[in-house]
C-alpha atoms as one frame of an Amber mdcrd trajectory, in Angstrom:
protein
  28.935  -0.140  31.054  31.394  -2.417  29.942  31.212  -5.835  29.007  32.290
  -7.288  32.744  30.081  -5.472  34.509  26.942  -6.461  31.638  27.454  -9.805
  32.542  27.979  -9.466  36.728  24.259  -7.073  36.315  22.080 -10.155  33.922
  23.802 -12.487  36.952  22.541 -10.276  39.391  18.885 -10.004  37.760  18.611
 -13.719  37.815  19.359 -13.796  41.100  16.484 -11.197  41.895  14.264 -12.935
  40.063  15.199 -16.063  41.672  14.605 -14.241  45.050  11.241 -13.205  44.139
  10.235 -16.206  42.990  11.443 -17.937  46.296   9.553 -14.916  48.300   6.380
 -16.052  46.794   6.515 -19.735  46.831   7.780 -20.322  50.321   5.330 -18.959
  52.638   5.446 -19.734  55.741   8.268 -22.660  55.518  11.426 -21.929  57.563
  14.047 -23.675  54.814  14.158 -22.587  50.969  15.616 -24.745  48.353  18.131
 -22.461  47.614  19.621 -24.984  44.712  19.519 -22.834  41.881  20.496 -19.770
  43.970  23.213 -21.560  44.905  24.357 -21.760  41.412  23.863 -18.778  40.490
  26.065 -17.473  43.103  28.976 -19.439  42.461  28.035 -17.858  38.666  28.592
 -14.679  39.987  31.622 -15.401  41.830  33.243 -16.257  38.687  31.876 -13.337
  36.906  33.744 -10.930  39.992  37.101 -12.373  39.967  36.967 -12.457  35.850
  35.937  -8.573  36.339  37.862  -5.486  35.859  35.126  -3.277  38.208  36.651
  -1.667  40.963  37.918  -3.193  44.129  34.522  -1.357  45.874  32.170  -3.490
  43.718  34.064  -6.319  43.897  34.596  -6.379  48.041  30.314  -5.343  47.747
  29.306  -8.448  45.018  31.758 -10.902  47.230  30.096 -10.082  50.624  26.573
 -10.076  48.894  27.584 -13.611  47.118  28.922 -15.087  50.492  25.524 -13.844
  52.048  23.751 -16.081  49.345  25.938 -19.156  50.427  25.941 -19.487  53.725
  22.411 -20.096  54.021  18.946 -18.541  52.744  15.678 -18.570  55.028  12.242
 -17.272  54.891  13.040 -14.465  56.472  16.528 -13.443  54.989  14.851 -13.761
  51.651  13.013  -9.891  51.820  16.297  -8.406  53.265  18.466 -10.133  50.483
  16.533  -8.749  47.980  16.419  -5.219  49.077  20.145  -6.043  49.478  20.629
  -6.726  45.863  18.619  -3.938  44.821  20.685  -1.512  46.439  23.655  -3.279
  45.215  22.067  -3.025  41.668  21.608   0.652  41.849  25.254   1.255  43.111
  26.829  -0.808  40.106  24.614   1.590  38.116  26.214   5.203  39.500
């Protein structure tokens, strides 16, 4: 695993734990302060275009990241978890 890709996988475990910590704090409420996801995305955004992965990874992490940014609810927060964890395994192959 090269250095890049070390960096783009600690972004993308903050993230997770980000999203879990939202999943269990928000309960029922329809918005999420997303803040600090927020951040984090644009984190990994920088991390992606700094990258030498492959194209793959990088169209994958950029669709995931513009996911994150356009808007997290309740609801989206279970799927965009599972979504990372897939995404997590595949940067692992």
């Amino acid at each position: 695993m090269s250095t890049n890709l070390n960096t783009i996988t600690k972004i993308l475990n903050e993230i997770k734990k980000e999203l879990t910590m939202l999943i269990s704090l928000e309960g029922n409420s329809e918005q999420v302060n997303s803040k600090n996801l927020f951040n984090q995305t644009n984190n990994l955004n920088e991390a992606i275009h700094a990258s030498e992965i492959s194209e793959k990874n990088k169209s994958m992490l950029e669709k995931f990241a513009l996911t994150l940014q356009e808007g997290i609810t309740v609801k989206s927060l279970r799927y965009e978890k599972q979504d990372l964890e897939r995404i997590l395994s595949n940067l692992n192959d």
